[in-house]
C-alpha positions in Angstrom: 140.1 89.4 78.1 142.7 90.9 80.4 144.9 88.3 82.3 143.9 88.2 85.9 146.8 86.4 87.4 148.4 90.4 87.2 145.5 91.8 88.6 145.4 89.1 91.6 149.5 89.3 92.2 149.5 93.4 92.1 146.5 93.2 94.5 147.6 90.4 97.4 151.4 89.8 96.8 153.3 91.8 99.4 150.1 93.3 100.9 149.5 92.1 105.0 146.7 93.2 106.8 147.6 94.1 110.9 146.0 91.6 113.1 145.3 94.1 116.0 143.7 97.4 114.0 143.3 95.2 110.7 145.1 98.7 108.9 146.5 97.0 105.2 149.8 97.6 104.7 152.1 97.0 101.4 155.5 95.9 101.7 158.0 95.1 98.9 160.3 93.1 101.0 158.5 90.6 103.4 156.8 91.6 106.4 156.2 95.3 107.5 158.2 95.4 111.0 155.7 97.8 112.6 151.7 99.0 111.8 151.0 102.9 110.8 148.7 102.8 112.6 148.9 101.4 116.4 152.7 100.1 116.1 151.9 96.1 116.6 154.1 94.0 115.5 151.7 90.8 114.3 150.4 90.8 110.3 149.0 88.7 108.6 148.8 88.4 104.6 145.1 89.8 102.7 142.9 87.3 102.0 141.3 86.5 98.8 137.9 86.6 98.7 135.8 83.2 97.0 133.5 84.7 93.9 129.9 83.6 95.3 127.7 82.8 92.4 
């Protein structure tokens, strides 16, 4: 079985989401400064999603 704590850091850690156009961004060094997309300056980090059963 493959160890999913890798898969779970690689997919949230350093990933934020933009609060105003929701556009994901991935930044290696704490908060992006500015979106792509609409230049706001408010992120937040990606949610993870609860497994339903």
């Amino acid at each position: 079985m493959a160890d999913m704590s890798l898969a779970i850091k690689r997919n949230f850690e350093g990933v934020f989401v933009c609060q105003s156009c929701n556009a994901t961004t991935r930044s290696a060094s704490g908060k992006p400064t500015k979106c792509r997309k609409c230049n706001g300056k408010a992120f937040r980090p990606k949610k993870k999603r609860k497994k339903s059963n």
